[in-house]
C-alpha positions as CSV (number, residue, x, y, z in Angstrom):
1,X,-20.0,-0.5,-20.7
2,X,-22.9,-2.5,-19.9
3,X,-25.2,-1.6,-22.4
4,X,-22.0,-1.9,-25.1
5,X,-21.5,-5.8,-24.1
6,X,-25.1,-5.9,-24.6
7,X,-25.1,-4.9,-28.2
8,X,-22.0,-6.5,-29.0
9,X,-22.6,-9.8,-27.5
10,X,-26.6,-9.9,-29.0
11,X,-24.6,-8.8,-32.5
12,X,-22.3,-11.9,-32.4
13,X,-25.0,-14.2,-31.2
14,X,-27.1,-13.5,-33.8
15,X,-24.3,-13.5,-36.3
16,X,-24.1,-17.9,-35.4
17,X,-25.9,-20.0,-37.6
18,X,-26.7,-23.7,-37.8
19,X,-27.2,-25.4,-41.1
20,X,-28.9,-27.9,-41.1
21,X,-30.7,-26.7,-37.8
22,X,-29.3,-29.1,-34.7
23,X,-33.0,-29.9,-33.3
24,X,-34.3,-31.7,-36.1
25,X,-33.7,-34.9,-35.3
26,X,-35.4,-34.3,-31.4
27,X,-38.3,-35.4,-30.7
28,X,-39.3,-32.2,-28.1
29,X,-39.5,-29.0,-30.7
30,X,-41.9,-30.9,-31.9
31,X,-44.1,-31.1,-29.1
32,X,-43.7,-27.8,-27.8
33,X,-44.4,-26.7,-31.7
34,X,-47.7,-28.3,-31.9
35,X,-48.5,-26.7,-28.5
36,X,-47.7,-23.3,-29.5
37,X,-50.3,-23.9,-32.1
38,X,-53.3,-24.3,-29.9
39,X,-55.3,-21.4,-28.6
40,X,-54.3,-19.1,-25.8
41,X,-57.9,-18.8,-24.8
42,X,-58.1,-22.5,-24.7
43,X,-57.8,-25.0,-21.2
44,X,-55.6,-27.4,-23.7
45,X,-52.8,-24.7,-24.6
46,X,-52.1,-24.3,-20.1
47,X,-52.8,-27.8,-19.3
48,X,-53.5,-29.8,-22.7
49,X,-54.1,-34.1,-22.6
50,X,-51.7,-36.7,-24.0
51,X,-52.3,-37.9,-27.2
52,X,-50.5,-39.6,-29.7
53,X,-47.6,-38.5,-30.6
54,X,-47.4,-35.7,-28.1
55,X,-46.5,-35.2,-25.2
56,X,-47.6,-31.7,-23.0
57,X,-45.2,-29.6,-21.9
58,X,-45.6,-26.5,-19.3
59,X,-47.0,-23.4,-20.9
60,X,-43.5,-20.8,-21.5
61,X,-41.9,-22.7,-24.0
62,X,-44.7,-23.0,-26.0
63,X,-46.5,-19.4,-25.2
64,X,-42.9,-18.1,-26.2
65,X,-43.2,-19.7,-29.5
66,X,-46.4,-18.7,-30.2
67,X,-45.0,-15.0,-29.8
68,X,-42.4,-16.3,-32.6
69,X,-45.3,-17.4,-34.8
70,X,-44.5,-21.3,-34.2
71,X,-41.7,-20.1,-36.7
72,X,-38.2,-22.5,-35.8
73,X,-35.9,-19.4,-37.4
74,X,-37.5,-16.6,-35.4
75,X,-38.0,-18.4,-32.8
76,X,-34.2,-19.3,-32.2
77,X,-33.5,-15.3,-32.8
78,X,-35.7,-14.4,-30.1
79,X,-34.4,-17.0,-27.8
80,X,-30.5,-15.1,-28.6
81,X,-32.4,-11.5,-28.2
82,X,-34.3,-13.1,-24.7
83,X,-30.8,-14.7,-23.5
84,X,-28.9,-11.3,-24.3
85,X,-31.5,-9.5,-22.9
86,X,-31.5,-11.3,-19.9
87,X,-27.5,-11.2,-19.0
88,X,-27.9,-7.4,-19.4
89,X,-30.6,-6.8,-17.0
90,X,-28.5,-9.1,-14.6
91,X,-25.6,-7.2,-14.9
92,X,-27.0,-3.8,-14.2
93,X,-28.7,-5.0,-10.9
94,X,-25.4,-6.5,-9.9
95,X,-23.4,-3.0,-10.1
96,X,-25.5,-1.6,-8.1
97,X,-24.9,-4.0,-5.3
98,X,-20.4,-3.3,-6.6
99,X,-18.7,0.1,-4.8
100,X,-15.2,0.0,-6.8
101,X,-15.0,0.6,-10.3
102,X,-12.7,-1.9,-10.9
103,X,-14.4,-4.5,-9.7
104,X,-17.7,-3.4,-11.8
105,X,-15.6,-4.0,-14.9
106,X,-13.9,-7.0,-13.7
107,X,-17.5,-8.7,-13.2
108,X,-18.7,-7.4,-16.5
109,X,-15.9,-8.8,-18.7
110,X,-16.1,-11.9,-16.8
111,X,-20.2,-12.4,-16.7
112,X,-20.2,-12.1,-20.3
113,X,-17.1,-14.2,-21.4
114,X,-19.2,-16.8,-19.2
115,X,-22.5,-16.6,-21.0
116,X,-20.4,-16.9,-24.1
117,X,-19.1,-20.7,-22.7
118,X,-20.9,-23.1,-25.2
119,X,-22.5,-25.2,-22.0
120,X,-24.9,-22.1,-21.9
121,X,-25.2,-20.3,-25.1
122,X,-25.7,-23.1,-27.1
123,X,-29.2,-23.8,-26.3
124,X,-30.2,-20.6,-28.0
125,X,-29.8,-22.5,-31.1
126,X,-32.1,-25.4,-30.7
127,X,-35.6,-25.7,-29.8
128,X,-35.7,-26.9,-26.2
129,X,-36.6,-26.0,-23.1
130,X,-33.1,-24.8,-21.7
131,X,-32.1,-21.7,-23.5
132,X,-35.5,-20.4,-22.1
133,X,-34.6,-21.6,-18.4
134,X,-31.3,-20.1,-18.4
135,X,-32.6,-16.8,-19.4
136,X,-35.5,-16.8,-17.3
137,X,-33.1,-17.9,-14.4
138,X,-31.2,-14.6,-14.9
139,X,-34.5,-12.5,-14.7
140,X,-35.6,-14.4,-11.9
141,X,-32.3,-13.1,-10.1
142,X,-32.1,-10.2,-11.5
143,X,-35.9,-9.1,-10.4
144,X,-35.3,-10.5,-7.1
145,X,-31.9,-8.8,-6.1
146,X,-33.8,-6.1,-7.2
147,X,-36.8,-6.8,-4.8
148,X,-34.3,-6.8,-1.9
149,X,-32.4,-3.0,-2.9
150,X,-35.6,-1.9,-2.7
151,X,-39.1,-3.5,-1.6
152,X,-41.8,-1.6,-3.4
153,X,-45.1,-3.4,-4.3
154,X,-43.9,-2.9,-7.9
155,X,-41.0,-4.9,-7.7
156,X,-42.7,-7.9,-5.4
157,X,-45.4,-8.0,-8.6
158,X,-42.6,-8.2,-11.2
159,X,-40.9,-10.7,-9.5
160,X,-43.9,-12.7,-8.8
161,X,-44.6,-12.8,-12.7
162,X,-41.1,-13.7,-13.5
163,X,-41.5,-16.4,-10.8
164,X,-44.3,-17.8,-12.9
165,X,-43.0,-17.8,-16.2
166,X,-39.6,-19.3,-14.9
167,X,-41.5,-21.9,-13.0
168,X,-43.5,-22.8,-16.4
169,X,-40.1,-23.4,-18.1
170,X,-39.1,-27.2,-16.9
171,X,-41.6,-29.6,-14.1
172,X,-38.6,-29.6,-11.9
173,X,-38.1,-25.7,-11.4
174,X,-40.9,-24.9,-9.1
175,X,-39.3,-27.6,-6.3
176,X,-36.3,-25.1,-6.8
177,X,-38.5,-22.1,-5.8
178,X,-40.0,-23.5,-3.2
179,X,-36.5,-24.6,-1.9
180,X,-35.4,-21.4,-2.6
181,X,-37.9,-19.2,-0.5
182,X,-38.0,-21.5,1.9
183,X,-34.5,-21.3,2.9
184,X,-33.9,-17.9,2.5
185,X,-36.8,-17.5,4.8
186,X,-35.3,-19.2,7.5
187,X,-31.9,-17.3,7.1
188,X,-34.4,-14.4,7.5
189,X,-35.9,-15.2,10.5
190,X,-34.6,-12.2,12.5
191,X,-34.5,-10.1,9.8
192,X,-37.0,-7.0,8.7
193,X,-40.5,-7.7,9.2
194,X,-41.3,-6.8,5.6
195,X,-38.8,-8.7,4.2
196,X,-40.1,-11.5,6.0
197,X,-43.5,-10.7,4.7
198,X,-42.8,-10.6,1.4
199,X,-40.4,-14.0,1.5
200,X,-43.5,-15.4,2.9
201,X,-45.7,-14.6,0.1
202,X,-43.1,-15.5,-2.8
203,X,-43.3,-19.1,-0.5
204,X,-46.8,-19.2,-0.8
205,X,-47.0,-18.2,-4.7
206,X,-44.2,-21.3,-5.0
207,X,-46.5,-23.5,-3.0
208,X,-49.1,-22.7,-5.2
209,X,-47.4,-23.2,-8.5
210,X,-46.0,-26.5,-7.1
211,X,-49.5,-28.1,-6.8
212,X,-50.7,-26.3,-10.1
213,X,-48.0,-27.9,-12.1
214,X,-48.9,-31.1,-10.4
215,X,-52.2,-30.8,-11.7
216,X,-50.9,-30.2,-15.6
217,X,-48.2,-33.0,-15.5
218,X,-50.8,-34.9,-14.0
219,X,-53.4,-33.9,-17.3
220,X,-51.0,-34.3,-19.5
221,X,-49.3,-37.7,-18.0
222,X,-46.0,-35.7,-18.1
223,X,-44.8,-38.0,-15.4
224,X,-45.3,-41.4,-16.8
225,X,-42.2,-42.1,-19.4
226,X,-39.8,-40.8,-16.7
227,X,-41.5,-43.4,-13.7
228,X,-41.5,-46.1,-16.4
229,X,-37.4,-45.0,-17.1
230,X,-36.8,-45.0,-13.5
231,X,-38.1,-47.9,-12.6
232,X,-36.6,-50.2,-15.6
233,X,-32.9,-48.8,-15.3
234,X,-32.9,-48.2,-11.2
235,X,-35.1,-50.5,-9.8
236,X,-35.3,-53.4,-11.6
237,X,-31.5,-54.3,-11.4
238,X,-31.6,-54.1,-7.5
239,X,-33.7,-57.5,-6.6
240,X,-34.6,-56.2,-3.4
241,X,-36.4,-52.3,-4.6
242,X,-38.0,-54.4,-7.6
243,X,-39.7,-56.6,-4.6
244,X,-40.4,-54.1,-2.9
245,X,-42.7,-52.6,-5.7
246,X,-44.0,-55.6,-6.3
247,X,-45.5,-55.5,-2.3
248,X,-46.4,-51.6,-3.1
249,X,-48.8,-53.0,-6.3
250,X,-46.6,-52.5,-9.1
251,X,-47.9,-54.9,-12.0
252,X,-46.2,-56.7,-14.6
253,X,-43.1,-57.3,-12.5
254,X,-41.7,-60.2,-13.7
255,X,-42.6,-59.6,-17.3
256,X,-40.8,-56.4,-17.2
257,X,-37.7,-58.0,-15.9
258,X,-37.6,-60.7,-18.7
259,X,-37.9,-58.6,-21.6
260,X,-36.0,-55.1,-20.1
261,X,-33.6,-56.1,-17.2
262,X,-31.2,-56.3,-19.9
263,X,-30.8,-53.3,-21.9
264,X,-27.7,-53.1,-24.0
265,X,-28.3,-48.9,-24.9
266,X,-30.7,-46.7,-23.2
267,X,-33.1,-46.2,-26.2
268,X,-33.8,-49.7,-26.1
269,X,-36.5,-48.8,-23.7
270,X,-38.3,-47.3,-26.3
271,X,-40.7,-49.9,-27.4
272,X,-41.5,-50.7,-23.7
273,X,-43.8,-47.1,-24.2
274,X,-46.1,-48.6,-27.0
275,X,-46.4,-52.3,-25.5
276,X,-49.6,-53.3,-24.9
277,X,-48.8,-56.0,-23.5
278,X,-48.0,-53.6,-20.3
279,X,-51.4,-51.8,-20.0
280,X,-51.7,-52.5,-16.5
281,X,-48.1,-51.4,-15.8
282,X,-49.5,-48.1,-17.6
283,X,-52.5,-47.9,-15.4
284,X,-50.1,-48.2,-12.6
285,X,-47.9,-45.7,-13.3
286,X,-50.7,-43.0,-14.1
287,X,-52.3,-43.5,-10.8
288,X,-50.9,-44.8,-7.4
289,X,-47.3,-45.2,-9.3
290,X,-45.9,-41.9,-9.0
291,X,-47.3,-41.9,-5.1
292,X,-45.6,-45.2,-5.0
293,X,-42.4,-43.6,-6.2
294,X,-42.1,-40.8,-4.0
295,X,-42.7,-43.2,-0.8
296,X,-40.1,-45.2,-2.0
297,X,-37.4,-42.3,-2.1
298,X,-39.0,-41.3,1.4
299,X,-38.3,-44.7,2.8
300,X,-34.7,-45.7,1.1
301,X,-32.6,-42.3,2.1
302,X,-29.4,-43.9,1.6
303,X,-30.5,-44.0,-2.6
304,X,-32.4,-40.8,-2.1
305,X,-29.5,-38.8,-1.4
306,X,-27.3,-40.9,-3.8
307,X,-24.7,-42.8,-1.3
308,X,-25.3,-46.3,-3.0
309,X,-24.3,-44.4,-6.3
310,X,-21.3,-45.1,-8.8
311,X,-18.9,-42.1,-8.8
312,X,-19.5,-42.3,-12.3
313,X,-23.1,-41.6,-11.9
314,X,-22.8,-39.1,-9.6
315,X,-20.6,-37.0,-11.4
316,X,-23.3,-36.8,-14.2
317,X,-24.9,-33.4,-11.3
318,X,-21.9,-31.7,-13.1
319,X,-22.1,-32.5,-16.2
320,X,-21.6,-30.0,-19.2
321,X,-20.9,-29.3,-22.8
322,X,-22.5,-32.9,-23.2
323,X,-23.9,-32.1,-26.8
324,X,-27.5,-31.2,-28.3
325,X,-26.4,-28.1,-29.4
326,X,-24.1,-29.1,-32.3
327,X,-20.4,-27.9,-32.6
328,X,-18.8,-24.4,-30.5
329,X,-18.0,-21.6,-33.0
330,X,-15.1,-19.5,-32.6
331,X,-16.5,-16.6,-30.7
332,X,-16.9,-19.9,-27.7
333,X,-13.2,-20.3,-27.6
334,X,-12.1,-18.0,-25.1
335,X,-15.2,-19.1,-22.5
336,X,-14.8,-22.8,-23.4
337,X,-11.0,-23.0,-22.4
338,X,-11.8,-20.6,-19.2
339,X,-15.3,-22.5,-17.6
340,X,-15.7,-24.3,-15.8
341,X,-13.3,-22.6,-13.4
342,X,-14.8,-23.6,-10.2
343,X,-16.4,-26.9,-8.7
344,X,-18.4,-27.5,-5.8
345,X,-15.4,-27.6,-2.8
346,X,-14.5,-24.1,-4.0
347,X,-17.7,-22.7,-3.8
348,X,-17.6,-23.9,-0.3
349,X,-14.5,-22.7,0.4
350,X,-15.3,-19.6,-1.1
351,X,-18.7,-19.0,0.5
352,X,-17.0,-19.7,3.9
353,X,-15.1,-17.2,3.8
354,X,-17.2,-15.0,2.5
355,X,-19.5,-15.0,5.2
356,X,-16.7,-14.8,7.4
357,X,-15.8,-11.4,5.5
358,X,-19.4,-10.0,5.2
359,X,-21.5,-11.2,8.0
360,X,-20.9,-7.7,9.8
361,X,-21.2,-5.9,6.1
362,X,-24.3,-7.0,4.2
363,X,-26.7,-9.6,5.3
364,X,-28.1,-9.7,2.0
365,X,-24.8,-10.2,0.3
366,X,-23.9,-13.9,1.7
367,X,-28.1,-14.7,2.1
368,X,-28.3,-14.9,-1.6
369,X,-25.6,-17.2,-2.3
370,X,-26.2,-19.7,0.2
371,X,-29.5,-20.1,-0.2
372,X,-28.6,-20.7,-3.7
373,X,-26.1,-23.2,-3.1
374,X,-28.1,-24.8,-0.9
375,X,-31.1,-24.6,-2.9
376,X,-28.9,-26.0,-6.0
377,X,-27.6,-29.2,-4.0
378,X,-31.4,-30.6,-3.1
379,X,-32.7,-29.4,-6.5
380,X,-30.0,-31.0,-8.2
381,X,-30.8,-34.0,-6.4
382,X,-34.1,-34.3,-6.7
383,X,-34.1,-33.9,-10.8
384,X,-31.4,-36.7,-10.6
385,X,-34.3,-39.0,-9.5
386,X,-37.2,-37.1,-11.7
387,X,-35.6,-39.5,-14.8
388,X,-33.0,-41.8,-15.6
389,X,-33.0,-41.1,-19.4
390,X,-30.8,-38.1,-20.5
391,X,-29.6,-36.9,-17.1
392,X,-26.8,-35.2,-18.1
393,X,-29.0,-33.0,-20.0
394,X,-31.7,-32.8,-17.2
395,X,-29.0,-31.5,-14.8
396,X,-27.4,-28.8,-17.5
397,X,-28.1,-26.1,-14.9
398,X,-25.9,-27.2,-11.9
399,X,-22.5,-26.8,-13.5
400,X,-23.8,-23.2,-14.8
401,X,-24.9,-22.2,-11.3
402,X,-21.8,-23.3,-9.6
403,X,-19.7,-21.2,-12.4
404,X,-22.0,-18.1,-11.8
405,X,-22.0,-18.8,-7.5
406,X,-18.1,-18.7,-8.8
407,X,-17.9,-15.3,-9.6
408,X,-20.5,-13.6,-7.7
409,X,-18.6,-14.7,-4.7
410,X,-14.9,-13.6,-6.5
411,X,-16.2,-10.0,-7.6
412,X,-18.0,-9.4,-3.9
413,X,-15.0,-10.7,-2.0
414,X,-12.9,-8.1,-4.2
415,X,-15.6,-5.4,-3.2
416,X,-15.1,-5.6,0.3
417,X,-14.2,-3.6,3.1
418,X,-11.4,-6.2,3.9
419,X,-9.9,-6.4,0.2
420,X,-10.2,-2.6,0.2
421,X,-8.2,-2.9,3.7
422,X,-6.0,-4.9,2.8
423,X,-5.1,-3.0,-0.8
424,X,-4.8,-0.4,1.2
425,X,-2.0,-2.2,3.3
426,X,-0.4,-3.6,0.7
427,X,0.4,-0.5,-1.6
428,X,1.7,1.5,2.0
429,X,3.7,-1.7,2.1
430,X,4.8,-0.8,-1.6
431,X,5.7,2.6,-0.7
432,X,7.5,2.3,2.2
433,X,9.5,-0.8,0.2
């Protein structure tokens, strides 16, 4: 049943077609076009320098386009074959984990009406970043679930390279890794000694791709349009953080507030990037300003973690089906008017009483999904700060990892010994009625 979704859901994706393409008035494909072009054997395609007009991105994107042959049509098909791919390797690692039949089917039919919801498969027609995230996501699951059925130096190795090539998908995704392992490594604390082992060392390969994509952003002054938006939209409005800068070394403060604390639409902050008159502001920003930044999240928690936020701002962690990918076709309809189905109180719900159910059963079972709620909270967070341009679109991946946190919980709950018990009970109920 599984491999028949597969072929009938990758036959419908690839039967959608935009015209004109949706991504040609974006100003990313372009970058990661140009860097698909350089040479694999060459420093500048991992790590390359800003230059005019461009702007580096991590390596995936563009080492997944150079695959395509830096080709926009075959490029887009691949990212529907990846994305198909993907879901189908997800599901088959999930069954195994299902007992009842029933169940098995109920989480197929509903995994892939949700990869069908326009929020998600959407990206696979555009050239940006997300349609490779989600999919690499779902192998990142998929090869780790799998890690944990059975820990074979094999699967720790595939999972490690999956690990990689998901982190090398978006800046932000190797602070979710590192969230990730670490969490799931305290859960694990009195756990197997060579599951702790190899938690450990996925820890240490996220530590390590943390400070390596550091480096690159670093290189490629990936960093220094989003400090720059951050610091015209969120700090200089609030009198006291822009004087606070200002003691920290931040330059050009009062010029910055005369011709930007006033911006009518949020690409009015475009020509602030070319002004010369804010060289130093520039020099700032590409040494001790990002240093500065993160001390002043350290030292103002109450912004950090959002509580002097505007509902309406806050909601944007949630956000979804907020465009870039151009008008739902018909096969969306179903998964558009179903999802989102859950929000974040009913995961928690959920989850509580999940564990409640399966503490005694499976260990692994309620790990996974709190470590990935938790994980999915402080990421979402944290990429909330990371830019205060397009933030909707920056956070597309909480709303999807709630919706999928939805049903893994639904379709496990359903698999349990207590449903099963009480199923049991209710059809000699039946009976006897």
């Amino acid at each position: 049943m599984n491999l028949s979704l597969f072929i009938l859901a990758l036959f419908l994706m690839l039967m959608i077609r935009s015209d004109p393409p949706v991504w040609l008035g974006y100003g990313d494909p372009y970058d990661y076009l140009h860097q698909s072009t350089l040479s694999l054997q060459s420093q500048n395609f991992y790590m390359p320098e800003k230059a005019p007009q461009f702007y580096p991105r991590p390596f995936t994107v563009p080492l997944f386009y150079k695959l395509a042959g830096s080709n926009p049509n075959t490029i887009i098909l691949l990212q529907k074959l990846l994305y198909a791919l993907s879901i189908y390797l997800l599901c088959s690692v999930f069954l195994n984990y299902l007992k009842r039949l029933p169940v098995k089917v109920f989480f197929l039919v509903s995994f892939y009406l949700f990869t069908f919801w326009w929020n998600m498969l959407g990206w696979t027609n555009t050239l940006l970043s997300e349609s490779l995230s989600i999919s690499f996501l779902f192998l990142w699951m998929a090869t780790f679930l799998l890690f944990l059925q059975k820990r074979t130096i094999l699967r720790f190795v595939l999972h490690g390279i999956i690990t990689v090539l998901f982190s090398f998908t978006r800046d932000t995704w190797p602070y979710f890794l590192l969230i990730f392992y670490f969490s799931y490594g305290l859960l694990s604390l009195r756990g197997n000694k060579q599951l702790r082992a190899a938690v450990a060392g996925f820890f240490l390969i996220s530590v390590a791709l943390l400070f390596t994509q550091q480096h690159t952003a670093q290189v490629g002054q990936r960093y220094r349009l989003p400090i720059l938006n951050n610091i015209v939209f969120r700090i200089l409005p609030n009198p006291v953080y822009l004087h606070w800068f200002e003691a920290n070394g931040m330059p050009c403060a009062n010029l910055l507030k005369e011709k930007y604390s006033s911006l009518h639409v949020p690409t009015d902050i475009y020509p602030l990037y070319n002004d010369t008159a804010f060289a130093p502001l520039f020099s700032w920003v590409s040494g001790a300003g990002r240093g500065t930044y993160q001390k002043f999240l350290l030292t103002h928690p109450f912004h950090t973690l959002l509580l002097e936020e505007k509902l309406v701002e806050v909601s944007k962690l949630f956000a979804h089906d907020f465009g870039y990918t151009g008008d739902a076709p018909d096969i969306s309809w179903l998964s558009n008017n179903i999802f989102p189905f859950f929000n974040l109180a009913s995961i928690i719900l959920l989850l509580w009483i999940f564990i409640t159910i399966n503490r005694r059963e499976s260990i692994v079972l309620w790990k996974f999904p709190l470590t990935l709620l938790i994980t999915g909270i402080l990421h979402a967070i944290l990429v909330y700060h990371a830019d205060a341009l397009e933030i909707e679109r920056h956070l597309f991946m909480t709303n999807i990892l709630i919706q999928f946190l939805g049903l893994y919980l639904v379709c496990f709950l359903l698999d349990s010994e207590t449903a099963r018990f009480l199923l049991k009970q209710w059809k000699i109920k039946f009976k006897q009625g």
